[in-house]
N, CA and C atoms of all chains as a GROMACS GRO file, in nm:
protein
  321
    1UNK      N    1  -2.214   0.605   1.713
    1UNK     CA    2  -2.072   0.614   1.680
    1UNK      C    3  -2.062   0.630   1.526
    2UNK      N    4  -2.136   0.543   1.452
    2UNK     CA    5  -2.145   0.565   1.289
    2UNK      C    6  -2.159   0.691   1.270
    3UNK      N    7  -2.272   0.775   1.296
    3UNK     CA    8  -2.295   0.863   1.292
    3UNK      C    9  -2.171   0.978   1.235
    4UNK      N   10  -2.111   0.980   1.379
    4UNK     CA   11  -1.991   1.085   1.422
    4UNK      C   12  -1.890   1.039   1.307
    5UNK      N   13  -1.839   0.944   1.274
    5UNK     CA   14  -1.721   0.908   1.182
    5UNK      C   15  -1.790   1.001   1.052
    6UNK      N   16  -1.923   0.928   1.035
    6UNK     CA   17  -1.953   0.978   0.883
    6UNK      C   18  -1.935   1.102   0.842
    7UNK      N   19  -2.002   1.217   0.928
    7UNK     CA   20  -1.960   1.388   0.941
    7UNK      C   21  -1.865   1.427   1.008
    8UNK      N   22  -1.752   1.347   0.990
    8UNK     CA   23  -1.609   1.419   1.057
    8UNK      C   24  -1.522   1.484   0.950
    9UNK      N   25  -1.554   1.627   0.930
    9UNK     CA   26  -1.508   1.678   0.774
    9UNK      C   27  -1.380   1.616   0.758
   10UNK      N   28  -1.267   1.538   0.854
   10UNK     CA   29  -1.122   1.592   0.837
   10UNK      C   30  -1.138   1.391   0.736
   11UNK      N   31  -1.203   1.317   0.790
   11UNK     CA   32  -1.246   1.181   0.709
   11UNK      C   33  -1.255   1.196   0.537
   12UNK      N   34  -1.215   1.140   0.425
   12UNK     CA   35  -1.232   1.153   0.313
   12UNK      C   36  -1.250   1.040   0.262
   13UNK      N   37  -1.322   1.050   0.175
   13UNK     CA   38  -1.413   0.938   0.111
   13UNK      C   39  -1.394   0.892  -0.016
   14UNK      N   40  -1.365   0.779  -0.060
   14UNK     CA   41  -1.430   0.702  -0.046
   14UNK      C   42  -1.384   0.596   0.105
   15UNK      N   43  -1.241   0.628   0.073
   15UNK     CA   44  -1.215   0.515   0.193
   15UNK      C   45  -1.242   0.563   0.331
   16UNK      N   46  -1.251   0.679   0.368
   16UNK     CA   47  -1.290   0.732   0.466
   16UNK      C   48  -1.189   0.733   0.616
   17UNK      N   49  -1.060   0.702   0.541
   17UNK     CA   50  -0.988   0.733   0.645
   17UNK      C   51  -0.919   0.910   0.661
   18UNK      N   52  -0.876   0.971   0.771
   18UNK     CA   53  -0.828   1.124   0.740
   18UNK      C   54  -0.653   1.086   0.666
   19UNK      N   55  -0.642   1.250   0.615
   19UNK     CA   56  -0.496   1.235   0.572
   19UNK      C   57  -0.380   1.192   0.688
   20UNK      N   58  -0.408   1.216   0.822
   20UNK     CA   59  -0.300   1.189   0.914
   20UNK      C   60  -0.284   1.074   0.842
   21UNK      N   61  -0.433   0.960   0.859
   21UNK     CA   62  -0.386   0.843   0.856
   21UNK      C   63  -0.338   0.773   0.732
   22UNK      N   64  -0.405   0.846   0.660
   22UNK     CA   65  -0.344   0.779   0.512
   22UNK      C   66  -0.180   0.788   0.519
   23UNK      N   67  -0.146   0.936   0.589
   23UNK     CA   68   0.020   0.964   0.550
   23UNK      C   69   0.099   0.845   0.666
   24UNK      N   70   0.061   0.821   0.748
   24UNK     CA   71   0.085   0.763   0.880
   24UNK      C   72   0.098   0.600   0.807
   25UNK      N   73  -0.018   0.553   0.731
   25UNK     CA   74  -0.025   0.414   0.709
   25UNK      C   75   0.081   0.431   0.593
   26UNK      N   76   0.094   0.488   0.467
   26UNK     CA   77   0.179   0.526   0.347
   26UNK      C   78   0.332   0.493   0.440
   27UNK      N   79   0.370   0.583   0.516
   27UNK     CA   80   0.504   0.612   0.596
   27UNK      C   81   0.569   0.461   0.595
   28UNK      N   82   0.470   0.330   0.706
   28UNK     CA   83   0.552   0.219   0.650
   28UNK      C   84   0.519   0.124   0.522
   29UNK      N   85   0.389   0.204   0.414
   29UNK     CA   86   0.468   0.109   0.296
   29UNK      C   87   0.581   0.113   0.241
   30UNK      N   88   0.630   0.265   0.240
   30UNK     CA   89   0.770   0.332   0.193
   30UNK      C   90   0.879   0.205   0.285
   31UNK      N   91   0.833   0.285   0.417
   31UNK     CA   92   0.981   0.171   0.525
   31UNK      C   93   0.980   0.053   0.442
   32UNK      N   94   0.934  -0.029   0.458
   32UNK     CA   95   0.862  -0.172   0.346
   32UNK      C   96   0.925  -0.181   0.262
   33UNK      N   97   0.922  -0.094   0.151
   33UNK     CA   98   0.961  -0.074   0.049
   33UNK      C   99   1.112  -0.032   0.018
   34UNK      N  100   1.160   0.067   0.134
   34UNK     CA  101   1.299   0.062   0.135
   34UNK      C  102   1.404  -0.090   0.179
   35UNK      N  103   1.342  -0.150   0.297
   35UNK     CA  104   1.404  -0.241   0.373
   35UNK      C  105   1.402  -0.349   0.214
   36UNK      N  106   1.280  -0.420   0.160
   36UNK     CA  107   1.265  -0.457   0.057
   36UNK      C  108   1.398  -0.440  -0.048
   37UNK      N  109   1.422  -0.326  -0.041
   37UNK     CA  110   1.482  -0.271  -0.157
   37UNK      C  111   1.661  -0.300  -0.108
   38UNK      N  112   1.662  -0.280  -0.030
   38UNK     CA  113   1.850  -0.304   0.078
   38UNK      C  114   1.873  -0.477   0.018
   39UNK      N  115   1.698  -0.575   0.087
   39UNK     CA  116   1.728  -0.717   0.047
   39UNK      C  117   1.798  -0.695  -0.109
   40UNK      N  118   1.689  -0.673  -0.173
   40UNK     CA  119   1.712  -0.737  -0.305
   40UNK      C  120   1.852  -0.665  -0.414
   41UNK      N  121   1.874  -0.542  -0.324
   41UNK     CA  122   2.016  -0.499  -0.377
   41UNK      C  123   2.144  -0.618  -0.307
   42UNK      N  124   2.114  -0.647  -0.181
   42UNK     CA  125   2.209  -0.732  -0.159
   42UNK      C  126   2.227  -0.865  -0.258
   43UNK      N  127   2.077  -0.886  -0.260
   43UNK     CA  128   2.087  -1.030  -0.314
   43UNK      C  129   2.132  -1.030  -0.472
   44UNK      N  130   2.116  -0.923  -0.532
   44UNK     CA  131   2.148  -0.896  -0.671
   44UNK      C  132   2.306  -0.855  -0.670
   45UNK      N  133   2.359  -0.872  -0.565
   45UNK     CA  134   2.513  -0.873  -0.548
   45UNK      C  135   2.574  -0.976  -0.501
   46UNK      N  136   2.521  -1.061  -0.457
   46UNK     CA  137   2.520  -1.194  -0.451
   46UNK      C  138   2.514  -1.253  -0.550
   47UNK      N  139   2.430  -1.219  -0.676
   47UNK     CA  140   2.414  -1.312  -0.777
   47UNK      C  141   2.513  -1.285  -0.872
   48UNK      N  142   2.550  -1.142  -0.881
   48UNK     CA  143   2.662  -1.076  -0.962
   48UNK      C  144   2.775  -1.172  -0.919
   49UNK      N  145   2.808  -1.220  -0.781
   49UNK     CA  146   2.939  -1.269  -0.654
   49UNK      C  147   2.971  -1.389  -0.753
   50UNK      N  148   2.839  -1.451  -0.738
   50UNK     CA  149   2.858  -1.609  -0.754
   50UNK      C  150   2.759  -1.669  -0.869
   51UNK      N  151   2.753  -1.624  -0.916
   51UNK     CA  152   2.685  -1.706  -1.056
   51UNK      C  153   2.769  -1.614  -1.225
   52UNK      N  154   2.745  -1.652  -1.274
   52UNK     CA  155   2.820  -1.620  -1.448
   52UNK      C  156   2.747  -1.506  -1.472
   53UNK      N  157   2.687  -1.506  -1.413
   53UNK     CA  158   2.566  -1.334  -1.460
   53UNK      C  159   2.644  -1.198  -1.464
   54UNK      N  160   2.646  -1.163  -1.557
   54UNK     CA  161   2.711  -1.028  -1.634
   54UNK      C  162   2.864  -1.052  -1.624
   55UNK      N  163   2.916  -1.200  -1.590
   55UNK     CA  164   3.045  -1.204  -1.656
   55UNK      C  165   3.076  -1.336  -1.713
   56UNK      N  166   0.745   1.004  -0.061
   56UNK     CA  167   0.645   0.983   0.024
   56UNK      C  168   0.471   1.130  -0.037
   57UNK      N  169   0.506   1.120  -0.146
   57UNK     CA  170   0.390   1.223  -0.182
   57UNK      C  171   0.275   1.134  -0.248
   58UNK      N  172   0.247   0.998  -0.201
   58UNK     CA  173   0.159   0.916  -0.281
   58UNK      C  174   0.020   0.876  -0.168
   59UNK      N  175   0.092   0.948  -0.085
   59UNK     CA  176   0.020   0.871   0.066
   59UNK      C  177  -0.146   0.933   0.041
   60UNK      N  178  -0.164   1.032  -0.045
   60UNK     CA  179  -0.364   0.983  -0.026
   60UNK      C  180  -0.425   0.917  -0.134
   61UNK      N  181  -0.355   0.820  -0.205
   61UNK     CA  182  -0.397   0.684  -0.221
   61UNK      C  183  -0.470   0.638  -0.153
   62UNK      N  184  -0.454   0.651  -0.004
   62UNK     CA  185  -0.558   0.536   0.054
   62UNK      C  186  -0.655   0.600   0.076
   63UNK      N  187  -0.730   0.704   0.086
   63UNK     CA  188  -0.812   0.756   0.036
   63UNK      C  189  -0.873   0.724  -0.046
   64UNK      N  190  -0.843   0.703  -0.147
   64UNK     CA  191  -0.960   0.634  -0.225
   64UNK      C  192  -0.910   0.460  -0.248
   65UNK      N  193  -0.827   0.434  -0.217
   65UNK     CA  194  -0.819   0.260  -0.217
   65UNK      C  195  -0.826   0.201  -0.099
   66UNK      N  196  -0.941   0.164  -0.048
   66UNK     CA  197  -0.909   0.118   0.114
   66UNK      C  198  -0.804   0.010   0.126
   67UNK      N  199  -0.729   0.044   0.257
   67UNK     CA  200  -0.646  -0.058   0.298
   67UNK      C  201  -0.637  -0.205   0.270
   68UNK      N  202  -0.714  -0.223   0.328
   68UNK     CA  203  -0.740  -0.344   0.347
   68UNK      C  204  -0.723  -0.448   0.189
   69UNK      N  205  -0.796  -0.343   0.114
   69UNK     CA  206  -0.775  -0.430  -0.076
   69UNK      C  207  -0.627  -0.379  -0.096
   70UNK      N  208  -0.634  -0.203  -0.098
   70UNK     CA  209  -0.463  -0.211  -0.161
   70UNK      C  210  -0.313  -0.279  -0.143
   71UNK      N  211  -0.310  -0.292  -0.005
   71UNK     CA  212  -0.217  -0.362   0.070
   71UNK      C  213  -0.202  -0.482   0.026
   72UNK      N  214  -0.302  -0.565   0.069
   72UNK     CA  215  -0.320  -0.717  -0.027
   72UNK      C  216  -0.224  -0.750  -0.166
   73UNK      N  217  -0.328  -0.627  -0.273
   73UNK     CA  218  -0.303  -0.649  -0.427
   73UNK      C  219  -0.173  -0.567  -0.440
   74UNK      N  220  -0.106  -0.486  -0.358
   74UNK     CA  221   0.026  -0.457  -0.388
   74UNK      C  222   0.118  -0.527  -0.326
   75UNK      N  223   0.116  -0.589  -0.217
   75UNK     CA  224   0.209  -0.690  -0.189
   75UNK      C  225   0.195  -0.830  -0.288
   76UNK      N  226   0.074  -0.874  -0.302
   76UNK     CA  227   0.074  -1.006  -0.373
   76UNK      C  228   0.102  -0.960  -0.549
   77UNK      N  229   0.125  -0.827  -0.568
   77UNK     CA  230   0.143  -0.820  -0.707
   77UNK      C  231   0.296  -0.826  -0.677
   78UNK      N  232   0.346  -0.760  -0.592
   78UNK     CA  233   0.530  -0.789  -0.568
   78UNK      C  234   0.568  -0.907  -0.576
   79UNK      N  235   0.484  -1.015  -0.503
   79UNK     CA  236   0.507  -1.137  -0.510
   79UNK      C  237   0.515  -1.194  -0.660
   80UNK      N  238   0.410  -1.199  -0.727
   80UNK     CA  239   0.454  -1.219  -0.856
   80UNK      C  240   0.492  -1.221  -0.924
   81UNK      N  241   0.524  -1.066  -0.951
   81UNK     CA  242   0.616  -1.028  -1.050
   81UNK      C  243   0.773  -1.118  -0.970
   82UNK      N  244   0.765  -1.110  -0.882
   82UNK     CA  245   0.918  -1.186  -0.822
   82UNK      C  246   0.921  -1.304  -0.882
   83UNK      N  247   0.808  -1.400  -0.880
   83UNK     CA  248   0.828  -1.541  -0.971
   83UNK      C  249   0.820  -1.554  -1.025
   84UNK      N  250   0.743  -1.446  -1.126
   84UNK     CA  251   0.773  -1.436  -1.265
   84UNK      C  252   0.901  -1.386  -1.322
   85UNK      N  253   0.968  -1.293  -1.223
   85UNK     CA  254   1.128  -1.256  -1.261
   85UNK      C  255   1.204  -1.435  -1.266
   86UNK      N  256   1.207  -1.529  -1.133
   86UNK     CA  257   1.251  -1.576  -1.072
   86UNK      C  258   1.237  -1.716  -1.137
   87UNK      N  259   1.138  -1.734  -1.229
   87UNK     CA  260   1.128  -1.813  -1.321
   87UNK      C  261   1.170  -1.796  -1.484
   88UNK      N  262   1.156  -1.638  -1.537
   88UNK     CA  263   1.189  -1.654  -1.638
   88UNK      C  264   1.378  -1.647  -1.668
   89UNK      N  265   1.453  -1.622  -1.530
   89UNK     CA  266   1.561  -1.626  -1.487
   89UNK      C  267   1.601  -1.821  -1.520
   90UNK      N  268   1.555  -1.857  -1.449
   90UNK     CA  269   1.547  -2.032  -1.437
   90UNK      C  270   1.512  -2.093  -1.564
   91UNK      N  271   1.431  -2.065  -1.609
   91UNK     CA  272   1.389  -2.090  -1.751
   91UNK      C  273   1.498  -2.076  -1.885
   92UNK      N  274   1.590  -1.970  -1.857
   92UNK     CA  275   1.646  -1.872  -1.961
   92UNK      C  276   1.732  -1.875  -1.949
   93UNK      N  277   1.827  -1.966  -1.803
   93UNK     CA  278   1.988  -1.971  -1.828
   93UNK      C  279   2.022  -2.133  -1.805
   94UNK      N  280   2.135  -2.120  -1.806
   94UNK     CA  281   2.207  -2.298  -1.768
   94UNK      C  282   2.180  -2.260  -1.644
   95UNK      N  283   2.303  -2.172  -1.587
   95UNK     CA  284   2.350  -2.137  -1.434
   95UNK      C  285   2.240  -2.182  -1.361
   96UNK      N  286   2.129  -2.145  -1.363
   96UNK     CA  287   2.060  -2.169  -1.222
   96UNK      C  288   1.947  -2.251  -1.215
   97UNK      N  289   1.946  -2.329  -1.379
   97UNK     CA  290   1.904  -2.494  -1.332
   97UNK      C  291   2.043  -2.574  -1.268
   98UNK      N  292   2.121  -2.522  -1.303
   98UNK     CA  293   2.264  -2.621  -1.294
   98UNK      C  294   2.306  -2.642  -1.102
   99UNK      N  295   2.254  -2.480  -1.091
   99UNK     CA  296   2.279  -2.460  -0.927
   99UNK      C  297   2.180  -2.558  -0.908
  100UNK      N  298   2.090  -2.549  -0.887
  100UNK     CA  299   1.961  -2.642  -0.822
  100UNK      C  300   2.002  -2.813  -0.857
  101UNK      N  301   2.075  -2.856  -0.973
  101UNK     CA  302   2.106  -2.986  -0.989
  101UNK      C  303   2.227  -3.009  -0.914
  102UNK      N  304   2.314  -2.926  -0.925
  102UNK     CA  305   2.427  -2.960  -0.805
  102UNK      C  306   2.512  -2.997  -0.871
  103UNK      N  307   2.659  -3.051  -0.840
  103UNK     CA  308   2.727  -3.147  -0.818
  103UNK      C  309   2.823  -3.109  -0.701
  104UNK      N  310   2.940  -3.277  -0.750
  104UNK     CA  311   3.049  -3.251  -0.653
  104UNK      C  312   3.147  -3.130  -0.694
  105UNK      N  313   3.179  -3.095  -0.562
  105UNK     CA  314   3.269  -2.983  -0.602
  105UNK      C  315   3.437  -3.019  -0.632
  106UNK      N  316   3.434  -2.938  -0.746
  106UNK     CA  317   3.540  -3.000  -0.811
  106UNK      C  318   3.685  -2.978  -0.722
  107UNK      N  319   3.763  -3.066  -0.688
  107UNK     CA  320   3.904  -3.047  -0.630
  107UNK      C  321   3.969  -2.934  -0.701
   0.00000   0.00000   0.00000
Protein backbone atom coordinates (compact mmCIF):
# COMPACT_ATOMS: atom_id res chain seq x y z
CA UNK A 1 0.00 0.00 0.00
CA UNK A 2 3.05 2.44 0.87
CA UNK A 3 4.31 1.76 -2.15
CA UNK A 4 1.23 2.96 -4.38
CA UNK A 5 0.64 6.33 -2.28
CA UNK A 6 4.36 7.18 -2.75
CA UNK A 7 4.21 7.12 -6.88
CA UNK A 8 0.79 8.53 -7.18
CA UNK A 9 1.94 11.59 -9.43
CA UNK A 10 -1.45 13.51 -8.49
CA UNK A 11 0.16 13.26 -4.33
CA UNK A 12 2.59 16.33 -3.62
CA UNK A 13 5.19 16.47 -1.34
CA UNK A 14 6.23 17.31 1.16
CA UNK A 15 2.97 16.69 2.84
CA UNK A 16 1.88 14.36 0.38
CA UNK A 17 -1.58 14.94 0.29
CA UNK A 18 -3.26 15.65 -3.65
CA UNK A 19 -4.67 19.18 -4.45
CA UNK A 20 -8.39 17.80 -4.28
CA UNK A 21 -7.50 17.33 -0.81
CA UNK A 22 -5.64 20.14 0.20
CA UNK A 23 -8.59 22.38 -1.55
CA UNK A 24 -11.28 20.10 0.13
CA UNK A 25 -9.48 20.33 3.73
CA UNK A 26 -8.67 24.50 3.07
CA UNK A 27 -12.73 24.79 2.08
CA UNK A 28 -13.60 24.28 5.94
CA UNK A 29 -10.72 26.32 7.38
CA UNK A 30 -12.28 29.27 5.38
CA UNK A 31 -16.09 27.94 6.70
CA UNK A 32 -14.17 28.18 10.25
CA UNK A 33 -12.97 31.18 9.62
CA UNK A 34 -16.05 32.84 8.30
CA UNK A 35 -18.52 31.39 11.10
CA UNK A 36 -15.51 32.68 13.53
CA UNK A 37 -15.71 35.89 11.99
CA UNK A 38 -20.05 36.44 12.20
CA UNK A 39 -19.09 35.46 16.29
CA UNK A 40 -16.71 38.01 16.85
CA UNK A 41 -18.47 40.75 14.67
CA UNK A 42 -21.45 40.10 16.83
CA UNK A 43 -19.64 40.18 19.90
CA UNK A 44 -17.76 43.43 18.98
CA UNK A 45 -21.33 44.86 18.74
CA UNK A 46 -22.14 43.84 21.84
CA UNK A 47 -19.27 45.51 23.31
CA UNK A 48 -19.88 48.75 21.25
CA UNK A 49 -24.06 48.00 22.94
CA UNK A 50 -22.94 47.89 26.40
CA UNK A 51 -19.71 48.96 27.62
CA UNK A 52 -18.18 52.90 27.23
CA UNK A 53 -16.05 51.64 24.31
CA UNK A 54 -15.92 54.21 21.50
CA UNK A 55 -18.40 56.35 23.38
CA UNK B 1 -9.97 30.42 -0.96
CA UNK B 2 -6.60 30.59 -3.22
CA UNK B 3 -4.32 29.54 -0.15
CA UNK B 4 -5.51 25.96 -0.12
CA UNK B 5 -1.93 24.30 -1.27
CA UNK B 6 -0.55 25.26 1.89
CA UNK B 7 -1.15 21.99 3.02
CA UNK B 8 1.00 20.71 0.76
CA UNK B 9 3.76 21.61 2.20
CA UNK B 10 2.48 22.08 5.95
CA UNK B 11 0.98 18.84 6.98
CA UNK B 12 -2.28 18.96 8.63
CA UNK B 13 -2.00 17.69 11.39
CA UNK B 14 0.96 20.58 12.68
CA UNK B 15 -0.79 23.46 10.70
CA UNK B 16 -4.22 23.13 12.05
CA UNK B 17 -2.96 22.84 15.64
CA UNK B 18 -0.48 26.05 15.39
CA UNK B 19 -3.17 28.07 13.56
CA UNK B 20 -5.95 27.51 15.73
CA UNK B 21 -3.86 27.70 19.01
CA UNK B 22 -2.16 30.87 17.55
CA UNK B 23 -6.00 32.35 17.22
CA UNK B 24 -6.34 31.40 20.62
CA UNK B 25 -3.74 33.59 21.78
CA UNK B 26 -3.65 36.30 20.14
CA UNK B 27 -7.50 36.35 21.57
CA UNK B 28 -6.00 36.54 25.22
CA UNK B 29 -3.64 38.53 24.48
CA UNK B 30 -6.31 40.97 22.81
CA UNK B 31 -8.60 39.99 25.83
CA UNK B 32 -6.14 40.84 28.41
CA UNK B 33 -4.51 43.81 27.18
CA UNK B 34 -8.31 45.08 26.87
CA UNK B 35 -8.69 44.19 30.86
CA UNK B 36 -5.49 45.50 31.70
CA UNK B 37 -6.01 48.98 29.85
CA UNK B 38 -9.52 50.06 30.81
CA UNK B 39 -11.72 50.68 34.08
CA UNK B 40 -14.90 49.23 32.18
CA UNK B 41 -14.05 45.72 32.17
CA UNK B 42 -12.28 45.21 35.46
CA UNK B 43 -15.33 47.11 36.81
CA UNK B 44 -17.75 44.60 34.83
CA UNK B 45 -16.06 41.57 36.42
CA UNK B 46 -16.23 43.42 40.07
CA UNK B 47 -19.86 44.11 39.73
CA UNK B 48 -22.15 45.94 41.71
CA UNK B 49 -25.71 46.66 42.68
CA UNK B 50 -27.61 47.96 40.05
CA UNK B 51 -28.35 51.27 40.52
CA UNK B 52 -32.31 52.20 40.93
Amino acid sequence: MADDTRDDPNRVWPTGLTIREAEELHKHVIDGARIFFVIAVFAHFLAYVYSPWLH
Amino acid sequence: MNQARIWLVVKPTVGLPLFLGTVLVISLLIHGAVLTHTTWMPAFFQGHAKTP
